[in-house]
C-alpha positions as CSV (number, residue, x, y, z in Angstrom):
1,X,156.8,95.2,148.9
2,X,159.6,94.4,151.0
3,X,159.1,93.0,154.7
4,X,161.9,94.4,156.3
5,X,164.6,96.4,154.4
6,X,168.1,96.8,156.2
7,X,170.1,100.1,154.7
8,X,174.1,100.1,154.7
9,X,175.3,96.8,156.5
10,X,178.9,95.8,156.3
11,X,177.8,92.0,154.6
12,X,180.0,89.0,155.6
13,X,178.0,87.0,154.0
14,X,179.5,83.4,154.8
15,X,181.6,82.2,151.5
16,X,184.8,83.3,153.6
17,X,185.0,86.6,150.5
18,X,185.6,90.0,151.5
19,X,182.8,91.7,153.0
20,X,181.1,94.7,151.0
21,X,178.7,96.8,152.2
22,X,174.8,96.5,151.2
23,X,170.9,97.1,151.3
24,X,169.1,93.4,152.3
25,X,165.8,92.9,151.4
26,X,163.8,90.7,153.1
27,X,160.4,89.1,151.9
28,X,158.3,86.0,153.0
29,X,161.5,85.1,155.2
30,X,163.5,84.7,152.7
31,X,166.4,87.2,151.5
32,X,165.0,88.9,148.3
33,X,167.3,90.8,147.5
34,X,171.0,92.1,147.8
35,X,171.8,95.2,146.6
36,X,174.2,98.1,146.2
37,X,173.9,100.7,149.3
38,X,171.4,103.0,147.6
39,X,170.0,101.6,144.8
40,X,167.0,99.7,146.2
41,X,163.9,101.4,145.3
42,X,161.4,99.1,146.7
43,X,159.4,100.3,149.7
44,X,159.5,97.9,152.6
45,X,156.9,98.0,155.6
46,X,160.1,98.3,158.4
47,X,163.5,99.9,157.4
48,X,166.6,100.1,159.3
49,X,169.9,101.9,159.3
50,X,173.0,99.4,159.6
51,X,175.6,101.6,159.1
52,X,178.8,100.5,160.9
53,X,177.3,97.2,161.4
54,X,178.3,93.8,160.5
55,X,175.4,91.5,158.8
56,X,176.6,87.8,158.7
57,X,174.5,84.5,158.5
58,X,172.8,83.1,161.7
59,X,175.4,80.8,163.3
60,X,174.8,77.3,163.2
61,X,176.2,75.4,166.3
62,X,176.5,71.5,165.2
63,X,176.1,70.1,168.9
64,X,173.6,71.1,171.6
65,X,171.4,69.3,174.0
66,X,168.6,71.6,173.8
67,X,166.2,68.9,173.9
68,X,164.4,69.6,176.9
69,X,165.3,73.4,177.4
70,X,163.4,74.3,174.3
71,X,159.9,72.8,175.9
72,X,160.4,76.1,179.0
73,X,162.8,77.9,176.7
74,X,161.6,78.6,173.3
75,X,164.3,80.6,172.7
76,X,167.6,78.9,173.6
77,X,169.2,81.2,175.7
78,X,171.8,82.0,176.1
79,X,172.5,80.8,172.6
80,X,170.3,82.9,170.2
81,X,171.3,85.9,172.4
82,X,174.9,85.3,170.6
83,X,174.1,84.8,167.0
84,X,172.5,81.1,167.0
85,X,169.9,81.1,164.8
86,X,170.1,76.5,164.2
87,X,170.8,74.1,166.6
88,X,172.1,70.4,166.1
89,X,170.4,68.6,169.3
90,X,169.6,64.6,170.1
91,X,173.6,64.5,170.3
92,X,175.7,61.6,172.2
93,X,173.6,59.0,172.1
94,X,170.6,60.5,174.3
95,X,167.0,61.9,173.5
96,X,164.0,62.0,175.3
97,X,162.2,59.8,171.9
98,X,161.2,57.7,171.3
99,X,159.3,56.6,174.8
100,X,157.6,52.9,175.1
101,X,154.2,53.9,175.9
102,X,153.1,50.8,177.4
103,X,156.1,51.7,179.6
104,X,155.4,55.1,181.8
105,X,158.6,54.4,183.8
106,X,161.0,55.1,181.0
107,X,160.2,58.7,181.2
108,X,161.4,58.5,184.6
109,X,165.0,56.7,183.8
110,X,165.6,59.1,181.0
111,X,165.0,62.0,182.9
112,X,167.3,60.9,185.3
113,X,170.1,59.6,182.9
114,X,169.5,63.1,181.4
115,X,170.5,64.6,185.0
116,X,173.0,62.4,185.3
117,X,174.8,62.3,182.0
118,X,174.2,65.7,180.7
119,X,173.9,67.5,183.7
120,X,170.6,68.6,183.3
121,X,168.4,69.7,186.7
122,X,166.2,67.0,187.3
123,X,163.6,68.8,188.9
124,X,163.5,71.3,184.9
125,X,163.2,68.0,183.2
126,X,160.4,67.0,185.6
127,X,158.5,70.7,185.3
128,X,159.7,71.9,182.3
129,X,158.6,69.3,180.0
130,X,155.0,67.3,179.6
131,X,156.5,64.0,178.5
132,X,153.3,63.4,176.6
133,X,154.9,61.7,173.1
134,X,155.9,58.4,173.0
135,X,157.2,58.0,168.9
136,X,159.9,60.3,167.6
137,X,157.3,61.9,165.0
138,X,155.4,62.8,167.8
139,X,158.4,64.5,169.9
140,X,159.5,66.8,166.5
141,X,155.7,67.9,166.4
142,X,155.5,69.0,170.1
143,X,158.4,71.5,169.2
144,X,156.8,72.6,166.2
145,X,155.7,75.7,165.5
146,X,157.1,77.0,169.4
147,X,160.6,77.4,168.9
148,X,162.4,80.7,168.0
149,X,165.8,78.9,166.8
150,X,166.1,76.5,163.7
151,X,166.4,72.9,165.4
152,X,167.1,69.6,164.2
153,X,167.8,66.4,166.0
154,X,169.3,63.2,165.6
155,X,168.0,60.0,167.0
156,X,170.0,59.1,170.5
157,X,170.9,55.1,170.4
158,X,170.3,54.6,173.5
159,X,166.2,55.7,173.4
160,X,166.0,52.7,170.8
161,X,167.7,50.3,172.7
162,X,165.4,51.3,176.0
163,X,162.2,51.2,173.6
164,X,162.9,47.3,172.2
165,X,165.0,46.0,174.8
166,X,163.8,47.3,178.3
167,X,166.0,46.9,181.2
168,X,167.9,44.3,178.9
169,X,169.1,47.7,177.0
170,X,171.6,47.6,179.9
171,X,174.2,44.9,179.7
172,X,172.3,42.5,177.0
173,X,172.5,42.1,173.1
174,X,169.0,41.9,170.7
175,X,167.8,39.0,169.6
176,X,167.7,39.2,165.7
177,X,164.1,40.1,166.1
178,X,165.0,42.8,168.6
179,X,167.3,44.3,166.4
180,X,165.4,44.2,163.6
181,X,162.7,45.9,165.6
182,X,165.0,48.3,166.6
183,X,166.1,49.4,162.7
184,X,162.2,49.5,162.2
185,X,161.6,52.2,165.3
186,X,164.8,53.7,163.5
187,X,163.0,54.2,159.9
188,X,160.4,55.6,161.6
189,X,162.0,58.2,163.0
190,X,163.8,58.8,160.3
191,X,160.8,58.9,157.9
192,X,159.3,61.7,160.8
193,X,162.4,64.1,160.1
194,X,165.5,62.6,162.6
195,X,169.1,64.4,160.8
196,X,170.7,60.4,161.6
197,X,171.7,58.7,164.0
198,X,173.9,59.7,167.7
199,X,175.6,57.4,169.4
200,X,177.9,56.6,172.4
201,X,180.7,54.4,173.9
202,X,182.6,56.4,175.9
203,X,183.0,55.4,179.7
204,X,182.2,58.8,181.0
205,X,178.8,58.3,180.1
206,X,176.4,56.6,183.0
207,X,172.9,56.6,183.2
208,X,171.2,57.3,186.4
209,X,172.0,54.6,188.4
210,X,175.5,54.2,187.7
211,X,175.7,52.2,184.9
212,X,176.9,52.7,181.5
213,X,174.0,54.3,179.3
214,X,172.6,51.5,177.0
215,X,174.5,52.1,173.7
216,X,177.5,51.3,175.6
217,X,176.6,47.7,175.5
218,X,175.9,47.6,171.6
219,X,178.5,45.4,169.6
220,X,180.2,46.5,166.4
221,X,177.2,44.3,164.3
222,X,174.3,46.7,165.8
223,X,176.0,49.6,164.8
224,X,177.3,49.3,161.7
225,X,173.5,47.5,161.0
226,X,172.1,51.0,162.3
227,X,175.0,52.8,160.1
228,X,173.5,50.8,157.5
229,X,169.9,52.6,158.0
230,X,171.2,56.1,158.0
231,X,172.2,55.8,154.4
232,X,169.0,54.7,153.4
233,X,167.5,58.5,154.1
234,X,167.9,61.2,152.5
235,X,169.7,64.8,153.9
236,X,171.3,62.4,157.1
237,X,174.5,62.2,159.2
238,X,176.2,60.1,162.0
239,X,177.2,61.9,165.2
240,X,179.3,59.2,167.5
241,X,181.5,59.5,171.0
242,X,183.8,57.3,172.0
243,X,186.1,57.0,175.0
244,X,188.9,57.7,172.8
245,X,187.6,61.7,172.1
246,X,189.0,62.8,175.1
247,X,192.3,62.3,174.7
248,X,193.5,59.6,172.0
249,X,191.6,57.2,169.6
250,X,192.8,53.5,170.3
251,X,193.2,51.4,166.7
252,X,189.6,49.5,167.7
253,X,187.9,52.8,167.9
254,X,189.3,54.3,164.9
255,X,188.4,51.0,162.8
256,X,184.7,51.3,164.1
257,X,184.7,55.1,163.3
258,X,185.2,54.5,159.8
259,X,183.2,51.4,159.5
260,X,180.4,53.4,160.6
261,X,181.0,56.2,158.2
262,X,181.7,54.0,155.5
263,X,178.7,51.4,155.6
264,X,176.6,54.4,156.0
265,X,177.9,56.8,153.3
266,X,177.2,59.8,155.3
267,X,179.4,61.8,157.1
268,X,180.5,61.7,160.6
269,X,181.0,63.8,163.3
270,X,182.8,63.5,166.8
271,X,183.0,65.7,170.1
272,X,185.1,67.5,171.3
273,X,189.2,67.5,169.3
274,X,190.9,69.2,172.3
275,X,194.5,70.9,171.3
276,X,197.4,71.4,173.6
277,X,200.6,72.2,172.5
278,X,202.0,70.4,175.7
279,X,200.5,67.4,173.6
280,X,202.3,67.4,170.2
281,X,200.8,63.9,169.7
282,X,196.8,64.4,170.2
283,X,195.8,65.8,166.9
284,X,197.7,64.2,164.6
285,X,196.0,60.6,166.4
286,X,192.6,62.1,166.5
287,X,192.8,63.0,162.9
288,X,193.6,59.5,161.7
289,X,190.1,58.0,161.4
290,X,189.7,61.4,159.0
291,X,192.5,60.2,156.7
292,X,191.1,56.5,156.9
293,X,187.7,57.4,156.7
294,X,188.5,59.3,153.2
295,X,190.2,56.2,152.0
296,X,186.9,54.1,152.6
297,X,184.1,56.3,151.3
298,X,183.3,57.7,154.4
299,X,184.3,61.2,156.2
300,X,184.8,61.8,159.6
301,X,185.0,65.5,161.0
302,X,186.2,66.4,164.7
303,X,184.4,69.3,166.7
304,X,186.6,71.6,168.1
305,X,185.9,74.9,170.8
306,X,187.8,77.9,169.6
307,X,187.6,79.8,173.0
308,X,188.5,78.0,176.2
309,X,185.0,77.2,178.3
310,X,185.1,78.0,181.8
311,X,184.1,75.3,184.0
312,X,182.3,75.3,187.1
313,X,183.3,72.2,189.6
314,X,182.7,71.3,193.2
315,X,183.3,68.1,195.4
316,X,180.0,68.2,195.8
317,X,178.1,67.5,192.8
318,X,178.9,65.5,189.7
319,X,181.1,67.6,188.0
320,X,184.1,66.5,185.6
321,X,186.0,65.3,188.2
322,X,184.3,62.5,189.2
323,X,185.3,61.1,185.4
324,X,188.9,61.2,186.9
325,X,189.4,57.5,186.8
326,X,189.4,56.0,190.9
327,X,187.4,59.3,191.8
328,X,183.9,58.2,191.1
329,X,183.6,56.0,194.1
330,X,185.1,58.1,196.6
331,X,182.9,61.5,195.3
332,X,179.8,59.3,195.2
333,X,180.2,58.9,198.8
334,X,177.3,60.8,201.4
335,X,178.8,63.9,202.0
336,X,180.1,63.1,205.9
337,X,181.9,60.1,204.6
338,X,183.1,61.9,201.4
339,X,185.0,64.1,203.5
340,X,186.6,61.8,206.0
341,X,187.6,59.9,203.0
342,X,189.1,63.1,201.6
343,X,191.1,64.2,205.0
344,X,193.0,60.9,204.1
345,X,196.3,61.0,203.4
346,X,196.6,57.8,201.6
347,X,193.0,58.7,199.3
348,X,194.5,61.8,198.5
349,X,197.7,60.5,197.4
350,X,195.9,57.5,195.5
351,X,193.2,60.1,194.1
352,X,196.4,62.4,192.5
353,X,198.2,59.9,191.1
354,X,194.8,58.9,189.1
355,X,194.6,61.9,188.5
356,X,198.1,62.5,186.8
357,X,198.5,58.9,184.9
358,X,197.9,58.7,181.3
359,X,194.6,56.5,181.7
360,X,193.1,59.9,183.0
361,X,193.8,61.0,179.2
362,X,192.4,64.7,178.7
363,X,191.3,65.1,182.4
364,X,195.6,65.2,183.4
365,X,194.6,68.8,182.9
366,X,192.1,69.0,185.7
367,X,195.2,67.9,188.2
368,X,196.8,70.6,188.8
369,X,194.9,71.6,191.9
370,X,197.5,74.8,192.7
371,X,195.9,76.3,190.2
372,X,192.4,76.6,190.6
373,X,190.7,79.8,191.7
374,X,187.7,79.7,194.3
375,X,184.1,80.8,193.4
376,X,181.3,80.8,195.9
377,X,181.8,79.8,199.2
378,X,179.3,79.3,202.1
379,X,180.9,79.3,205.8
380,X,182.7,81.5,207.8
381,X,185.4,80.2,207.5
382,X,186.2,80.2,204.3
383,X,185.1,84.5,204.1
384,X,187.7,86.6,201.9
385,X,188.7,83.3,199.9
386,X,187.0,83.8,196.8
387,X,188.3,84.8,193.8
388,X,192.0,83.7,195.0
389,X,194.1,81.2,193.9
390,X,194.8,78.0,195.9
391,X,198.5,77.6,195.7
392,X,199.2,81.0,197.7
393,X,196.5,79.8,200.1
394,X,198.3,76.8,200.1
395,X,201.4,78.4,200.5
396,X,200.2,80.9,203.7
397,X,199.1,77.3,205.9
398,X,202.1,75.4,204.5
399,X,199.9,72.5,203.3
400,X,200.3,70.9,199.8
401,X,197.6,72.4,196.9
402,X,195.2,69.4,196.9
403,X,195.1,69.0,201.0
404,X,194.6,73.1,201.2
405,X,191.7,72.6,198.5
406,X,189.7,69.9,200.1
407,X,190.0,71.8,203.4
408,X,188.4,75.0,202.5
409,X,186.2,72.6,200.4
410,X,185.6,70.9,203.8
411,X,184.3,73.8,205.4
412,X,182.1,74.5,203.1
413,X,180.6,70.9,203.3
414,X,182.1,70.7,199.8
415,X,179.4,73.4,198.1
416,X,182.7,75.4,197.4
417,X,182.6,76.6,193.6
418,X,185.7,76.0,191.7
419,X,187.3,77.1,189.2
420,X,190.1,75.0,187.1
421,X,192.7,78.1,185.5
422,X,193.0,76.4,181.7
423,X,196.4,74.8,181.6
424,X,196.2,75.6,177.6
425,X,196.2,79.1,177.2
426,X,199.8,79.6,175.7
427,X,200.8,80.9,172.6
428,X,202.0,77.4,170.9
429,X,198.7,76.1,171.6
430,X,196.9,78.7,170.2
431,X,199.0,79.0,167.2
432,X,198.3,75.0,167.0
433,X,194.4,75.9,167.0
434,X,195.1,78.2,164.4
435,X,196.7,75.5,162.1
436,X,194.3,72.1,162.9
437,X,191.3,74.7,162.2
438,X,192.7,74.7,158.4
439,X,192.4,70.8,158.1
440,X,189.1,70.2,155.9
441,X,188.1,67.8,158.5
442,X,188.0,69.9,161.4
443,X,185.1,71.8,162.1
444,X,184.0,74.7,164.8
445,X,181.7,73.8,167.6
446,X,180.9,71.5,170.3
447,X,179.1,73.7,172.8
448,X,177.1,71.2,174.8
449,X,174.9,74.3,174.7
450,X,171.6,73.1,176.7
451,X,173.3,70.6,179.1
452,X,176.0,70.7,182.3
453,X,173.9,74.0,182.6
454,X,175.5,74.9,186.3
455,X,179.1,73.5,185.6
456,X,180.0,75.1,182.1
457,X,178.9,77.7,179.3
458,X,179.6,76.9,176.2
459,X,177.3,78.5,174.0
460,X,179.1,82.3,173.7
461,X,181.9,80.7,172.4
462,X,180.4,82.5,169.0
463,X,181.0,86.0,169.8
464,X,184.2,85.5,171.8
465,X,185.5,84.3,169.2
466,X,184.2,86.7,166.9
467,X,185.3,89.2,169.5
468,X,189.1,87.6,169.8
469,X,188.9,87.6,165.3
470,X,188.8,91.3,166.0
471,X,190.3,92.8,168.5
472,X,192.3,90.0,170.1
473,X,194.3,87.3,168.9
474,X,193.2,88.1,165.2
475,X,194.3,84.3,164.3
476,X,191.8,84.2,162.0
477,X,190.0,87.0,159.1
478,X,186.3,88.0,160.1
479,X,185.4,86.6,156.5
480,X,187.0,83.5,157.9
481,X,185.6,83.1,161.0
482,X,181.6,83.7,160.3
483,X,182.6,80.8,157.1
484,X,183.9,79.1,159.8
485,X,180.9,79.4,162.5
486,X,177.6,79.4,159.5
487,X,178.4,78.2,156.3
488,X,180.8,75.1,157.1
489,X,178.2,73.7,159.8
490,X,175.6,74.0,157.4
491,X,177.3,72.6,154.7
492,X,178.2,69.3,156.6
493,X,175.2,69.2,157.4
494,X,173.0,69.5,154.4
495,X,171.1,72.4,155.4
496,X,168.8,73.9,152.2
497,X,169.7,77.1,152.0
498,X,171.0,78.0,155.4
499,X,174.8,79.5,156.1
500,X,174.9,82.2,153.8
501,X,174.0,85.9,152.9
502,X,172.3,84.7,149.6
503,X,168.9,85.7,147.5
504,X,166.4,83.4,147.8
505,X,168.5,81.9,151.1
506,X,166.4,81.6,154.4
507,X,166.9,85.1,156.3
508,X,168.5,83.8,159.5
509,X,170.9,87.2,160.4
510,X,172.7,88.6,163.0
511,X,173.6,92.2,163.3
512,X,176.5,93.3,165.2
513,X,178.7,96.5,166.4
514,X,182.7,94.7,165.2
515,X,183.7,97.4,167.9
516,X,182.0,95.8,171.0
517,X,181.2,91.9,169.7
518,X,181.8,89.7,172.5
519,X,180.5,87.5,175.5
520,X,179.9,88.6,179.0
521,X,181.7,86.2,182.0
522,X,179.6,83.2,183.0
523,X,177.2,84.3,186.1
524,X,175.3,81.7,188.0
525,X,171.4,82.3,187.7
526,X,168.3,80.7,188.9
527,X,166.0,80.7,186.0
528,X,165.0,77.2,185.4
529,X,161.8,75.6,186.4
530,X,162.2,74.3,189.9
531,X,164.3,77.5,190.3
532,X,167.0,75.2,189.6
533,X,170.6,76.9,188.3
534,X,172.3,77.3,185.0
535,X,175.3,79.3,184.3
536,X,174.6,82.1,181.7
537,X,176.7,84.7,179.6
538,X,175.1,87.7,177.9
539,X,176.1,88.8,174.6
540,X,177.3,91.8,174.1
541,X,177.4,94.0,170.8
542,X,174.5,91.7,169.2
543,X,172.2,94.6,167.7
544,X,169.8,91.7,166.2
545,X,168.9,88.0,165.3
546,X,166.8,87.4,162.8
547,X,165.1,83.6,162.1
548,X,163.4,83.0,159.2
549,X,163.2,86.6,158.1
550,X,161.5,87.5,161.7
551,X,163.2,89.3,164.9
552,X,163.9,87.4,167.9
553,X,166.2,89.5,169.5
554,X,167.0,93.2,169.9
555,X,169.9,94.5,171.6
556,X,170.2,91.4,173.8
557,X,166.7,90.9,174.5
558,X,163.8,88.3,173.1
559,X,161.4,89.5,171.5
560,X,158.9,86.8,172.1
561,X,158.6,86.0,168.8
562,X,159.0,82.0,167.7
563,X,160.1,82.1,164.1
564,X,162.0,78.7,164.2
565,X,161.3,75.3,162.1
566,X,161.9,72.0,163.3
567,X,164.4,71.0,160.5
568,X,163.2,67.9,159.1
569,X,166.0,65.3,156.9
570,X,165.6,65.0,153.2
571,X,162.9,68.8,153.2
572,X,165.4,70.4,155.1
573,X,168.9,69.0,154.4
574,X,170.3,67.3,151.1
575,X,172.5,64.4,151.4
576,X,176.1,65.2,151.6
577,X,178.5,63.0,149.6
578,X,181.6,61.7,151.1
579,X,183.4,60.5,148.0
């Protein structure tokens, strides 16, 4: 007897072929059967009528942070509420494993480089989450067997420097014995399950006291010795960030890329390929260590968003614009001084032309202040303001866009939500997206899903795009773009049978209405422990998610069920070959 038997669904079932309609049987969580609408005679204990719906594959997104959020939020919201069924976490470089347990404070630094780096509320990391594991074995098993989404994770770089090194993690370089202590904590946590290893060198990343996060400090040697390591597991990857993914790789960065790729034999994955059409040159550059990469043995693959993410900034919390080179030390100021410095003529005009040189690489886009819309505001004076556009506010007190912003800013003492308009959305750079998404190198994704949880939300980007496939731009076929969002992720990834519509494949499905599929606008809510705030977006037109053959959602609401495995390397995943 059938578990669950659902009648009549519209299959897209993940190859990227035409879509034909069905009867799906599901047994043991597993899909037992695919059949021809009618001709299924086994009885099941739960039937359902999918007629006009779509069934596709669970999505797979390739890079979350859900690392902590899954400890108060078994469910990965809003995530699973749009399709997600597997999560890629321990992404950039960062995890909260392993811990030295003969060092209780380094619960307390990662917490708050986890606040600082990946925007995540401190007071959620210090509530949310019991901190109780110290080795990465232990971290996987406090996740197991309470978690609704499929979830695998990779080890963060900078959690083994921390572990070995100590404070030396920031600023020094191991000993020989250090580093070979550091490869040992690395097999381990391989052996327990880690997908590989994360790493970062990009100079947007500080830990909680300012400095850069630990793997900044590492030297070519440790990570190509770490690269090394990866290849001795089975089912693994490399995820890495360097300053370069923001706007353009320099030579350096594209020779370690592919070293890395290369002495590992695993593939290689970087985030976040941003394409502009007002910058011809970006993707051809950012696809070079691709190219090379091939040449060597290795592959490297570049993340890329197929919706535009909203983002939520301020003056008055870390945001995106205190990356803006020369900006960090003036929006680090107390708030009194921050402003004073501000109202300064000569600041301002120093802070702009940061703001607008090429060493500001991808953030140039956040510059042009004229165009930002306000959110939220909180004085009197600033009543009637929001939702308008600061150049015709600018325009009606005859100041210049960035003066007339840090006013009303001002006012507000700098709470005032803004909102950047995307300087991107043209037809030439959407046509662009459409092209670079053909490259075999260039994969979907790169959600930060789980982290900057009040300045972004990235995680609906699956059913808005599903949503544009349909009824908007149509740049891509439906068959195209679920392939694009299950089957390619799990592919790079090694996932066992995971990705498609498939007998004897895992039954992770979502059900949708193709007439309504889409994502809700991004509403500031206070759900977190510490009633701290994350931006959310509710699905809309997702009929159901199934993990593991179970329900976990029903017409955008959890059932309370927790279906999900911890996806462990080598039981979970196969090795993927680069040659």
């Amino acid at each position: 007897m059938l578990d669950h038997l659902i009648r009549g669904a519209t299959v897209v079932d993940g190859t990227g072929g035409p879509s034909y309609p069905a009867d799906i049987g599901i047994r043991d969580g597993r899909i037992a059967v695919v059949a021809e609408p009618g001709t299924l005679t086994e009885e099941a204990v739960t039937t359902e009528d999918a007629t006009g719906l779509v069934l596709a594959p669970g999505f797979v997104d390739p890079h979350t942070h859900y690392d902590a959020q899954l400890f108060w939020d078994p469910y990965a919201t809003p995530s699973m509420n749009h399709g997600v069924t597997t999560v890629a976490g321990g992404n950039c470089g960062f995890t909260l494993a392993p811990l030295h347990p003969g060092r209780p404070e380094d619960a307390d630094y990662t917490r708050r480089m986890m606040s600082r780096v990946e925007g995540m509320a401190l007071k959620a990391l210090e509530e949310g989450v019991d901190w109780t594991w110290s080795s990465f074995r232990e971290y996987l098993d406090a996740l197991e067997g309470r978690i609704a989404v499929n979830a695998g994770f990779m080890v963060g770089h900078c959690a083994l420097r921390r572990h070995v090194m100590g404070a030396d993690a920031i600023g020094g370089q191991p000993t020989p014995a250090q580093l070979d202590a550091m490869l040992a904590l690395f097999h381990d946590a391989m052996d327990a399950g880690a997908w590989g290893l994360s790493t970062t060198q990009s100079a947007s990343h500080s830990d909680g006291d300012g400095q850069p996060v630990a793997s900044r400090h590492a030297l070519p040697e440790e990570l190509l010795a770490l690269s090394r390591a990866v290849g001795e597991h089975e089912g693994t990857q490399l995820e890495a960030i360097v300053a370069g993914c923001l706007d353009q790789f320099s030579d350096e960065e594209i020779e370690l890329l592919v070293d890395m790729t290369a002495a590992a034999g695993r593939p290689l994955n970087w985030n976040v390929l941003t394409i502009d059409a007002a910058v011809p040159e970006r993707v051809p550059r950012q696809l070079v260590p691709s190219e090379r990469a091939r040449r060597a043995g290795g592959r490297i693959v570049a993340l890329t968003m197929p919706i535009l993410t909203p983002m939520n900034m301020s003056l008055g919390t870390f945001c995106a614009l205190n990356l803006i080179p020369g900006w960090g030390d003036v929006l680090a100021l107390p708030v009194p001084e921050r402003i004073e410095r501000l109202r300064d003529a000569g600041t301002r005009a120093e802070m702009l032309r940061r703001a607008d040189s090429k060493e500001a690489g991808v953030f140039r886009r956040l510059a042009d202040f004229g165009r930002y819309v306000i959110g939220d505001t909180y004085s009197e004076a600033n009543e009637g303001l929001t939702g308008r556009v600061v150049r015709d506010i600018a325009a009606e007190r005859g100041l210049d866009p960035f003066h007339c912003l840090v006013e009303i800013c001002a006012a507000d003492e700098l709470r005032t939500v803004l909102w950047p308009m995307p300087t991107d959305n043209d037809p030439a750079s959407w046509a662009l997206r459409r092209e670079t998404w053909e490259h075999e190198d260039v994969m979907l994704g790169g959600s930060d899903a789980g982290a900057h949880l009040d300045r972004m939300c990235g995680a609906p980007y699956t059913t808005r795009f599903l949503g544009d496939c349909l009824r908007g731009r149509k740049l891509v076929p439906l068959e195209q773009a679920v392939k694009m969002l299950t089957d390619d992720p799990a592919r790079l990834f090694g996932l066992r049978d995971r990705g498609r519509i498939e007998e004897g494949f895992h039954a992770d499905l979502v059900l949708f209405d193709p007439e309504r599929i889409d994502a809700g606008p991004a509403t500031l809510v206070h759900d977190l422990p510490g009633d701290s705030p994350r931006l959310d977006s509710r699905a809309i037109g997702i009929v159901s998610v199934r993990v593991n053959g179970v329900e976990t959602l029903r017409d955008d609401k959890v059932t309370g069920a927790v279906p999900g495995t911890v996806l462990r390397s080598g039981r979970d995943t196969r090795t993927v070959s680069t040659v």
